[in-house]
C-alpha positions in Angstrom: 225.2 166.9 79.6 223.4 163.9 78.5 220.7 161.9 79.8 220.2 157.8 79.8 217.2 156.2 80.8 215.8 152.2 81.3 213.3 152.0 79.1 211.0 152.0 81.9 210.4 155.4 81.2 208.2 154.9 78.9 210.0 157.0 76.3 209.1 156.8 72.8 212.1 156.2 70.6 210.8 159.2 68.5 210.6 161.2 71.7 214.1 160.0 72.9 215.6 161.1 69.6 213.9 164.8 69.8 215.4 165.4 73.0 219.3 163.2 73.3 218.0 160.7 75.8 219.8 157.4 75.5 217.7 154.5 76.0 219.1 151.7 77.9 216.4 148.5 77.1 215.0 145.8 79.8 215.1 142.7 78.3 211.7 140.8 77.6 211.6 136.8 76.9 209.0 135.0 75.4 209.6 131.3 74.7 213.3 131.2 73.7 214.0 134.7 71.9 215.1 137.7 74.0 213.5 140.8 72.7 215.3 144.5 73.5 212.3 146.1 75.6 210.1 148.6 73.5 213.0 149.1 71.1 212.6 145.5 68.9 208.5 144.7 69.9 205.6 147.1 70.9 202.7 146.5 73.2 200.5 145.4 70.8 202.7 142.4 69.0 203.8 141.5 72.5 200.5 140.7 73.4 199.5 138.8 70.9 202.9 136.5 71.3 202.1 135.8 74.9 198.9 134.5 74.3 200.7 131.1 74.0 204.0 131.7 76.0 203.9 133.1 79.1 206.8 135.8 79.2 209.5 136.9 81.8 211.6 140.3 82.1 215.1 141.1 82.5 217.4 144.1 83.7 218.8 146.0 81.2 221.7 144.0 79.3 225.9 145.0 81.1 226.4 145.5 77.5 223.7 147.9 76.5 224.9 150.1 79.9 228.3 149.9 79.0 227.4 151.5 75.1 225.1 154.2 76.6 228.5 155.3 79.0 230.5 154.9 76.0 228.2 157.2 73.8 228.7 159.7 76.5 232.6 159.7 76.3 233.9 162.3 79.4 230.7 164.5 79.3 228.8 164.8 82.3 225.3 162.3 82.2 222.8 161.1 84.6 221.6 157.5 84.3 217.7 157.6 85.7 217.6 153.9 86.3 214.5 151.3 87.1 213.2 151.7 90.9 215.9 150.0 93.0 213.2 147.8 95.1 211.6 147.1 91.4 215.0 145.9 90.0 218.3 145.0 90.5 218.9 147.8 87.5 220.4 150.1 89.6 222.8 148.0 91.3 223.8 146.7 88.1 224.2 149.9 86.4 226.3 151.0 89.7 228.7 148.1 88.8 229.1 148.9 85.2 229.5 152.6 86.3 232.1 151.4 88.7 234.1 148.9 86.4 234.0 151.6 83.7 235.3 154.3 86.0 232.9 156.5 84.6 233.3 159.0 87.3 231.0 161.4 84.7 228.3 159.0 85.6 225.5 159.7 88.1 223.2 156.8 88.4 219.8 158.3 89.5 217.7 155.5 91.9 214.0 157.0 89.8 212.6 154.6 92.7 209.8 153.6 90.1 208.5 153.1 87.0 206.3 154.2 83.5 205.0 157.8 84.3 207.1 158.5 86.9 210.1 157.8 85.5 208.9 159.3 82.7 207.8 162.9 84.4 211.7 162.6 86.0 213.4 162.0 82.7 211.9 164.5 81.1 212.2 167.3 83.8 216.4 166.3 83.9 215.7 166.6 80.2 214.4 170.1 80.4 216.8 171.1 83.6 219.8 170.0 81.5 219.7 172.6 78.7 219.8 175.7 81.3 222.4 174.5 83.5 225.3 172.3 83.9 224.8 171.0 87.6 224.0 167.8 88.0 223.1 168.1 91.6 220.7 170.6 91.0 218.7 168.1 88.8 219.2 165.5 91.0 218.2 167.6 94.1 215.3 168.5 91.5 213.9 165.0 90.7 214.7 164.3 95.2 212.2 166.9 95.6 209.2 165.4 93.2 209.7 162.0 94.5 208.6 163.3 98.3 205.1 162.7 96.9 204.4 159.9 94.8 202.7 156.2 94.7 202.0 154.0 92.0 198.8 151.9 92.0 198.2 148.6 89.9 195.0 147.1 89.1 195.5 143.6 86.8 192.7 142.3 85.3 194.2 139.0 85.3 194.8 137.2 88.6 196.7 134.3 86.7 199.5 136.5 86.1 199.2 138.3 89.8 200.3 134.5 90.7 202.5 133.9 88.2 204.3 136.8 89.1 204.3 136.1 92.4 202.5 138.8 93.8 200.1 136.8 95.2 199.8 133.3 97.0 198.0 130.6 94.9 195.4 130.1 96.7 194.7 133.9 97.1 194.8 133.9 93.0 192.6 130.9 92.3 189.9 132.4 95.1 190.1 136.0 93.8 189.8 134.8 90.0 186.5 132.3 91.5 185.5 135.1 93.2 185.6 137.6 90.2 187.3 140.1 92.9 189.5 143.2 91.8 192.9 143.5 93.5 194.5 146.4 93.9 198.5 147.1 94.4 200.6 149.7 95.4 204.3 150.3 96.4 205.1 149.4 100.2 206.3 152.9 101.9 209.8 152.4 101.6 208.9 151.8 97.9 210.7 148.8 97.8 208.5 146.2 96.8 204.7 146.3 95.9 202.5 144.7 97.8 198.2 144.8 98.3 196.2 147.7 98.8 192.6 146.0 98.4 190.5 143.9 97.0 187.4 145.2 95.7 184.1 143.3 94.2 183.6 145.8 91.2 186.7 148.0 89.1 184.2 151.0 90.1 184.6 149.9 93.7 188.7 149.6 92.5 189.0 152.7 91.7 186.9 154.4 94.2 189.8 153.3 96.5 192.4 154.2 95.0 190.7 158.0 94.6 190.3 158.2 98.3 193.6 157.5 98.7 194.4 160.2 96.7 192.7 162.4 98.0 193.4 161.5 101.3 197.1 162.6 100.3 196.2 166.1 98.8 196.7 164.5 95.1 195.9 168.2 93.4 197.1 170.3 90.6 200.2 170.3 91.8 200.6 167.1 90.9 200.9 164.9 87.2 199.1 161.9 87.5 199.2 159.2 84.9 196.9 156.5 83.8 198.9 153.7 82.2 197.0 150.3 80.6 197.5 147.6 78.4 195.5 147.9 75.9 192.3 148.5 77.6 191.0 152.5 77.2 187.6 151.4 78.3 189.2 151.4 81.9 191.2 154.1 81.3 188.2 156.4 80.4 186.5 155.0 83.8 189.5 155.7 85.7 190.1 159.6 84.7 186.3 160.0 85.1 187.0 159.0 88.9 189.5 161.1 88.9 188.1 164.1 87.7 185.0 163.8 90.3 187.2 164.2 92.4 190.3 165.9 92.1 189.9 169.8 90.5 192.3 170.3 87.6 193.5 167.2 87.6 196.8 167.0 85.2 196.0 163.3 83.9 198.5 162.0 80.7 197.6 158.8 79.5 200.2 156.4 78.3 200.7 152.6 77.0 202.6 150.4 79.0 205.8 148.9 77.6 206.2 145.1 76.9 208.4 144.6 79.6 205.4 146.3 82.4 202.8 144.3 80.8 204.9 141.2 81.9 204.4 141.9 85.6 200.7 143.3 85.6 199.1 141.1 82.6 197.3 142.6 79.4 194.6 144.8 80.4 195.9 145.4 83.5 195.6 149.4 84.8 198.4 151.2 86.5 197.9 154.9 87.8 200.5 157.2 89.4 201.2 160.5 90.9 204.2 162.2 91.6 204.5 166.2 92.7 205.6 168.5 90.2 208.2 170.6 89.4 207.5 174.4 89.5 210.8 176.2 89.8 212.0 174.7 85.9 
């Protein structure tokens, strides 16, 4: 059995390699050059590039789904694709799957992104070595996703407007206003939309806490702290945590080019989903 993944993920190459996954990239553009998400340009170069051109994402390339089904040849796979309300990833990869007939196909709706996709690639990773039913990881990964939300906190409201997440005149009075927006996914997890505003990142994260909290966020649970380039707010966010929440299971990771895109350099993202305990 293999296992593909959008890059979204949050894979490392190296860590892909170790364990078969097959990366399927977003596409990232900055100026007039198309870079192959996390696979041609890391965090770090990305940001210094876009301090002149703003940059836009893309789905994942027809072409690059069709090679990672064609690596696969007739053996059973699961494709864990970009949250469906995120991105039109899945529908695309559906249509590939579809054209292909690749009936050994199952695209997976991860109904997210970074560390959640991340904790559901790697647990099919895991699942896929001891057994060769594909519903049983995909009833699996079903299960975790009953409790999860993603939170973002940019520290840029330019590129909250830009991106359209908020109106301009919300943008240009928040950024006058030095205010700290907060986002989360909508309930359907089809969209994300505002959770707060806050007048302090302290005040930011106190919310978002609460609403952990006030959702039984536990050890039970991985959380994950993503940021762009900015550990100073990541140390302040798992010390809120941590008040908080007993045996928290925080991992921190970087966010991908194409993430960064959406939520601006700096910006914090922190998610939750419930784990897996029968694997």
């Amino acid at each position: 059995m293999r296992i593909i993944a959008d890059t979204t993920c949050h894979l490392s190459i190296e860590e892909a390699a170790l364990d078969h996954v097959i990366l399927v990239p977003n596409q990232v553009i900055i100026g007039d050059r198309c870079y192959r998400d996390y696979l041609e340009i890391d965090s770090e170069t990305f940001i210094s590039a876009i301090e002149k051109d703003f940059p836009s994402t893309s789905q994942p390339a027809v072409g690059e789904i069709m090679d990672a089904y064609s690596q696969c040849g007739t053996e059973p796979a699961i494709h864990i694709t970009t949250g469906k309300g995120l991105s039109s990833a899945f529908d695309s990869a559906s249509g590939v799957k579809k054209s292909m007939d690749a009936q050994n196909i199952t695209v997976f709706d991860s109904q997210s992104v970074a560390g959640v996709n991340r904790y559901l690639v790697q647990l099919a990773t895991r699942m896929s070595k001891s057994t060769d039913s594909i519903q049983r990881i995909v009833d699996a990964m079903l299960a975790c996703l009953k409790e999860t939300q993603s939170y973002v906190i940019p520290v840029d409201f330019g590129y909250l407007k830009r991106s359209g997440r908020l109106t301009p005149l919300a943008a240009t009075v928040g950024g006058f206003l030095k205010l700290v927006p907060v986002m989360a996914q909508s309930a359907d997890r089809q969209r994300i939309e505002k959770f707060s505003v806050a007048r302090t990142l302290g005040s930011a994260l106190n919310n978002i806490v609460d609403d952990l909290v006030k959702r039984g966020v536990d050890g039970r649970h991985k959380i994950y702290v993503a940021h762009a380039l900015n550990m100073e707010n990541v140390r302040l966010a798992i010390e809120h945590i941590k008040q908080r929440i007993q045996n928290a299971d925080i991992e921190v990771l970087k966010l991908a080019p194409g993430m960064i895109t959406h939520g601006g350099p700096g910006c914090l993202v922190i998610q939750y989903i419930l784990k897996d305990e029968s694997n």
